[in-house]
C-alpha positions in Angstrom: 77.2 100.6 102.6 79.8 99.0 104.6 81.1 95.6 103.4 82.8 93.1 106.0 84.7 90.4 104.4 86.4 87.5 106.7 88.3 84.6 105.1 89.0 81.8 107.8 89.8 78.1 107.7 89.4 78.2 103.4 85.2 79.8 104.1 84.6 83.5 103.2 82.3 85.6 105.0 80.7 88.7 104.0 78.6 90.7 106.2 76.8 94.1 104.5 75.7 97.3 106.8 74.8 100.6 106.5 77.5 103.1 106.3 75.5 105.3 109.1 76.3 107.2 111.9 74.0 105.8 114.2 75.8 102.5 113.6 79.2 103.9 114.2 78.4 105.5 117.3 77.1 101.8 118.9 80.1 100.3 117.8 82.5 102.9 119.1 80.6 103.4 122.5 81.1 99.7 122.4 84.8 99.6 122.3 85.8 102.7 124.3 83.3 101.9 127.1 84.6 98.5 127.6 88.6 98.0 129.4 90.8 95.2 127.6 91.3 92.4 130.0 95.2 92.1 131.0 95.9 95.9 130.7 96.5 96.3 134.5 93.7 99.3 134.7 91.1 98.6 137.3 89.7 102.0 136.8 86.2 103.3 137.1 84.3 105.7 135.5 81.5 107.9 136.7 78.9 105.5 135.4 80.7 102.6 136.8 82.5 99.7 135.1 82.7 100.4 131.7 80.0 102.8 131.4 81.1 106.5 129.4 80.6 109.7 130.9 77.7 112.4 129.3 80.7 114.5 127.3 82.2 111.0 126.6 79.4 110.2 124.7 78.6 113.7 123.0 82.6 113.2 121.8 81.9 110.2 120.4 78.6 111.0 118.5 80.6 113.9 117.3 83.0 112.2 115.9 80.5 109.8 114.7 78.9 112.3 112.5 82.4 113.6 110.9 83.4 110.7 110.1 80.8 109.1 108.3 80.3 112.6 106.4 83.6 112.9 105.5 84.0 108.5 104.5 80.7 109.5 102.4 82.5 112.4 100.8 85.6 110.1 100.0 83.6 107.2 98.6 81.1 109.7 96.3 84.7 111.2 94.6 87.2 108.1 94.6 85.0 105.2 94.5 84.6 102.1 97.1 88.1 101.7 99.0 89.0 99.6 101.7 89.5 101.2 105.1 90.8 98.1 107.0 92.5 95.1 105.3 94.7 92.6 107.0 96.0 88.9 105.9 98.0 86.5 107.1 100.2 84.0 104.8 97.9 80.7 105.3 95.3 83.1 102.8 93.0 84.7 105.9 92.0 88.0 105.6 90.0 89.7 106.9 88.8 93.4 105.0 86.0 96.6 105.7 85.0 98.1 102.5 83.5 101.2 102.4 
């Protein structure tokens, strides 16, 4: 399982999923399929505005499947870790355990 933890404004927030691949994969297609606004790129690709190509997508379920085999591998020898953690000095943080 995946933890999210958020700390804003003196409230915590934790948010628990499933370390799966299937999940991974949505949430990567997500973020590569979509440009950052500002970043000057008015490109297109072959499925139109923000849309991934067919080996796009086989790349990223690919990669899905490593990486949730090999965070699975990790966690089963060394125990829960955190993969993400960032904080700022007013006490906000904001973590992804794994």
């Amino acid at each position: 399982d995946m933890r999210l933890e958020c700390k804003a404004g003196g409230k915590t927030f934790c948010l628990y999923l499933p370390l799966s691949g299937v999940l991974l994969r949505v949430l990567l297609r997500l973020s590569l399929g979509r440009k950052a606004k500002g970043q000057g790129s008015d490109d297109v690709s072959e499925e139109g505005a923000g849309g991934l190509t067919d080996g796009e997508r086989k790349a990223i379920s690919d990669f899905a499947a490593k990486a949730v085999k090999e965070l699975k591998r990790y966690r089963k020898k060394f125990g829960r870790f955190a993969l993400l953690e960032a904080s700022e000095k007013d006490g906000d943080f904001f973590r992804l355990l794994i």
